[in-house]
N, C-alpha and C positions, 0 to 999 in steps of 0.2 A: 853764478849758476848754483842751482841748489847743488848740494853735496848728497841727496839718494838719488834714484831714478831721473832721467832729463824729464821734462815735461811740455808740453804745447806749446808751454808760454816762453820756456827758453828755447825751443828752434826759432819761434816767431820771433825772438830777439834779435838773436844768432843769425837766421835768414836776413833781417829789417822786412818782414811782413807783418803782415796783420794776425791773430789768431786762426779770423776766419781763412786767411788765403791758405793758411796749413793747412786745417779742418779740411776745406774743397782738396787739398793737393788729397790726403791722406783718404777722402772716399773718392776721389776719381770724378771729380767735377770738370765737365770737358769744358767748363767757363774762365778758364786761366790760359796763358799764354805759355807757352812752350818752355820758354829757358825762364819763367818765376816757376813754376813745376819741376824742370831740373834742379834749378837753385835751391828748390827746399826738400826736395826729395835727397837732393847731396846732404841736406845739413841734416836729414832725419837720421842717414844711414852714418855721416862720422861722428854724430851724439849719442845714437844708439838707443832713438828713442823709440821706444813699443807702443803705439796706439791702444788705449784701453777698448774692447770692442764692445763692454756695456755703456761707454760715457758715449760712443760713436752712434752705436741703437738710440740712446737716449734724443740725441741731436736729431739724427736724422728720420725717429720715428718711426723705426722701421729695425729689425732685426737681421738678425747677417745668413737667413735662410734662403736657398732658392727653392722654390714649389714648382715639384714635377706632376701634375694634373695628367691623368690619360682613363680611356676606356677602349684598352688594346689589347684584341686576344691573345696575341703572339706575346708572353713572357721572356722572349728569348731579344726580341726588339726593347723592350723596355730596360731589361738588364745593362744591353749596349748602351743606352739612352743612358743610363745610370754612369754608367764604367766612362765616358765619356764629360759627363759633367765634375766628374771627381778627381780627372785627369785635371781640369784646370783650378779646382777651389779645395784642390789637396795642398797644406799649408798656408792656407789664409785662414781668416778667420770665415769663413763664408761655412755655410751645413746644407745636408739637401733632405728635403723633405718629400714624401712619395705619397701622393695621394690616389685612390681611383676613386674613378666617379660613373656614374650609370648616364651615359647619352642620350638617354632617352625620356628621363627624369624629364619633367614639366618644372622643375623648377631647377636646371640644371644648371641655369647662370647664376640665381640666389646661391643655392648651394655653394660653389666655386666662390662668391664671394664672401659669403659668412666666413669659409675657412682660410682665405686670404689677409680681411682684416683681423680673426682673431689669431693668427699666427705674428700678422704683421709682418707678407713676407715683404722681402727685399726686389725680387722679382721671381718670375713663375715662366717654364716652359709650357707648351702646351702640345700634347704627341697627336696624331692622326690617329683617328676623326675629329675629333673634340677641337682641335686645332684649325679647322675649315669654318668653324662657329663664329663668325662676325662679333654676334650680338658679346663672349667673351672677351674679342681682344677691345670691344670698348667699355664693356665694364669695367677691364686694368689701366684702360687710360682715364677714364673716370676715378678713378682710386689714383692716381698717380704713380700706378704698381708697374714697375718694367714687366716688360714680354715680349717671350719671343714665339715664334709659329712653325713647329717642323712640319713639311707636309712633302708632297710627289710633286710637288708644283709651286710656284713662289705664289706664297697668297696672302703677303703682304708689301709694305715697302721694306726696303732692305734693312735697316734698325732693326721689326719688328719678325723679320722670317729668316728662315734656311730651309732648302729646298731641293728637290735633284730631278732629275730629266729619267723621270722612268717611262714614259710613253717611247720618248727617243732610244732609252738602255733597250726595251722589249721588241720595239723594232728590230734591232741589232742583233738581237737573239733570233728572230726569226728567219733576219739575211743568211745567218748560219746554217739554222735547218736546213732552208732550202738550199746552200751551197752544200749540203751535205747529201743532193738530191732527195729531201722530202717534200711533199706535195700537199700531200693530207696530213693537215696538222691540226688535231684537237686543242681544245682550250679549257681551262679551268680556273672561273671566277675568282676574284676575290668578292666577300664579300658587298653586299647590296650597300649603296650611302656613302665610301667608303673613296675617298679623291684619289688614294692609289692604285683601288682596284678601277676604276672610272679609266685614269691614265696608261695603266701598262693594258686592259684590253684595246683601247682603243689605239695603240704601238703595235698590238698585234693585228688588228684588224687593215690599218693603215700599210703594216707592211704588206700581209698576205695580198691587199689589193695591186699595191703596186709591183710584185710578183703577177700579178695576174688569176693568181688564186681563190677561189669561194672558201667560205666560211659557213656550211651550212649548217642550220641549229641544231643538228643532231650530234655536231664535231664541239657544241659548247656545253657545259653544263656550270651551274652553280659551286662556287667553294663557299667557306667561312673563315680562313687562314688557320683549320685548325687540321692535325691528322686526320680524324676521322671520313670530314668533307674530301679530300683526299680520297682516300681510298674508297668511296662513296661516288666521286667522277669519274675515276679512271675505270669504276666497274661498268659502270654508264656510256664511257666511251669507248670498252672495249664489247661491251655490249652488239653493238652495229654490226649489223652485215658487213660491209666495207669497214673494217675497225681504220682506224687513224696509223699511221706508220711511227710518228711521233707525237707527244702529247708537249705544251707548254702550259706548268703549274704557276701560278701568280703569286705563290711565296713557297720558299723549300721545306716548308712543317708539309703542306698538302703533296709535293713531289715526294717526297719519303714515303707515303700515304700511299701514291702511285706506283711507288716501287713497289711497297707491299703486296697491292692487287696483283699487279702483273707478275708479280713469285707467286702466287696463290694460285695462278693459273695456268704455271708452266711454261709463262713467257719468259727468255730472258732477255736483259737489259744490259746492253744498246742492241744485241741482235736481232731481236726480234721486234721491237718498240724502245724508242728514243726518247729522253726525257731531260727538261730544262728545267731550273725552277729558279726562284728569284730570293734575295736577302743577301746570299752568299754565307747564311745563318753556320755554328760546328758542325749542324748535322748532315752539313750540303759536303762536307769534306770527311765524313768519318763513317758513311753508311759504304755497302761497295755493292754496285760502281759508285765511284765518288760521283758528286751532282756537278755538271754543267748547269751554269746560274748565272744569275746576277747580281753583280756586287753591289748592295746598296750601300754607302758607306755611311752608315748610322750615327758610329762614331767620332769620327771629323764634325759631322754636322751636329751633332750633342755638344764638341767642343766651342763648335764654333757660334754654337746659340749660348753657353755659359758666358764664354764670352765678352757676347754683348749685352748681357745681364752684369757685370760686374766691371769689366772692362772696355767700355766703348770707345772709349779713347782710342785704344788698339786694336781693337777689334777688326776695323774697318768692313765698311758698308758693302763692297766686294767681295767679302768673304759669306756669300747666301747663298752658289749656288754648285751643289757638289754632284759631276757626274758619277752616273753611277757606268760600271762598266762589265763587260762579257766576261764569265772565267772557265774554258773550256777545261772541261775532264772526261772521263771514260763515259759518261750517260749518254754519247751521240755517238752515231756511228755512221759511216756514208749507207746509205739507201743500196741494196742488188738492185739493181737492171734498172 
């Protein structure tokens, strides 16, 4: 054995493999058998050999970047998305790179892909909206660039998504109201285009039916997931003759928004108007009344899309679809009479 540093060539001794069977052990080639992957993964760890990560890039053509692609209002989701991918490529050699891109761009697939090959990433997330873009996830398979798909709903095969059951979470939310005798319950969009806000009204609408409850359009209005839209619906739907007894927000930036109005108007909150809203974001737990929500869990599913960008091996294909779930606090209140 050389007398500085171990090197490739002496695990591959040391093992009796080949260079290349290290090489695959050492980027996670899920083309090797089980215990020749243990066996050299043992000899990597009692030789104490270090992977170079420039000779590894050079090999594999590709740099130890994962590319977070998104055009998502809500900064508070993205940062999750962030803090979760970091969780798992803290202390390897892997980096994350943040890109936004405009949705609406005509050249938004080019785009996304200029900045792919000239990074040369390794693999790339893709955040909702952006993430529902077909034309996307086969441009990365056309490049041979991993990818994964976070969205409200699995909208790919499992390798390539993680996903969560927000039609089903907002249903749940609404069983609540109504067990909490409310009848008249407003609604506040997410955004136009947009597979999350698509999925959790149609959990709301789904539930109200089967409650036996209308949903008439004066009880809906338009959000954008930003505050301002917020406070902009709930002035709309307090607006009404018949005002709503409870409003449900489609993310907690626009509920916060709702709170607002409703202080502005000498409503108070759960007393007089009851409010849900969705992410389960700081600010669902730090404004008062704290927010009854729902917990999107962003961050599992960021882990568990890095992942499979990096580790597929262990990943496994099971791991795509995270419930999201109800988090009761002071913003509900049972309904008088």
């Amino acid at each position: 054995m050389n007398k500085g540093q171990p090197t490739i060539n002496d695990v591959a001794r040391v093992a009796g493999v080949s260079k290349k069977t290290v090489s695959r052990v050492i980027n996670a080639s899920p083309l090797l058998r089980t215990d020749t992957r243990d066996k050299v993964a043992r000899v990597i760890a009692e030789l104490g050999y270090v992977p170079n990560p420039q000779a590894r890039a050079l090999a594999l053509r590709r740099n130890f970047l994962i590319g977070l692609l998104h055009d998502n209002p809500n900064a508070q989701t993205v940062l999750n998305v962030q803090e979760g991918i970091l969780d798992v490529i803290r202390d390897t050699d892997f980096a994350l790179v943040v890109r936004p891109v405009d949705r609406h761009s005509p050249t938004l697939v080019e785009d996304c892909q200029r900045f792919i090959e000239r990074q040369r990433l390794y693999g790339v997330l893709f955040l909702p909206p952006i993430s529902e873009n077909d034309d996307l996830a086969q441009m990365c398979a056309g490049l041979g660039c991993g990818y994964v798909r976070m969205g409200s709903a699995q909208l790919d095969e499992a390798a390539h998504a993680v996903g969560s059951n927000d039609r089903e979470a907002v249903s749940g939310a609404v069983d609540h109201l109504v067990a909490q005798g409310h009848r008249r319950i407003g609604l506040i969009l997410g955004p136009a285009g947009f597979r999350s806000a698509h999925e959790r009204a149609t959990g709301f609408r789904e539930a109200m039916a089967r409650h036996g409850l209308d949903v008439p359009d004066e009880l809906v209005t338009q959000g954008s997931y930003r505050f301002a839209s917020g406070v902009a619906g709930a002035e709309a739907l307090l607006d009404v003759p018949d005002r709503p007894s409870a409003i449900f927000c489609s993310n907690d930036e626009m509920a916060a928004g709702a709170l607002h109005t409703a202080r502005s108007r000498g409503l108070q909150v759960p007393d007089d108007l009851s409010l849900v809203g969705f992410d389960d974001a700081p600010i669902a737990a730090h404004i008062w009344p704290p927010m009854t929500t729902v917990r999107w869990p962003i961050r599992p599913m960021a882990r568990a899309a890095a992942l499979k960008l990096i580790r597929p091996d262990i990943a496994g294909e099971e791991a795509s679809r995270f419930p999201a779930e109800l988090v009761t606090r002071a913003s509900v209140a049972q309904r008088a009479g």
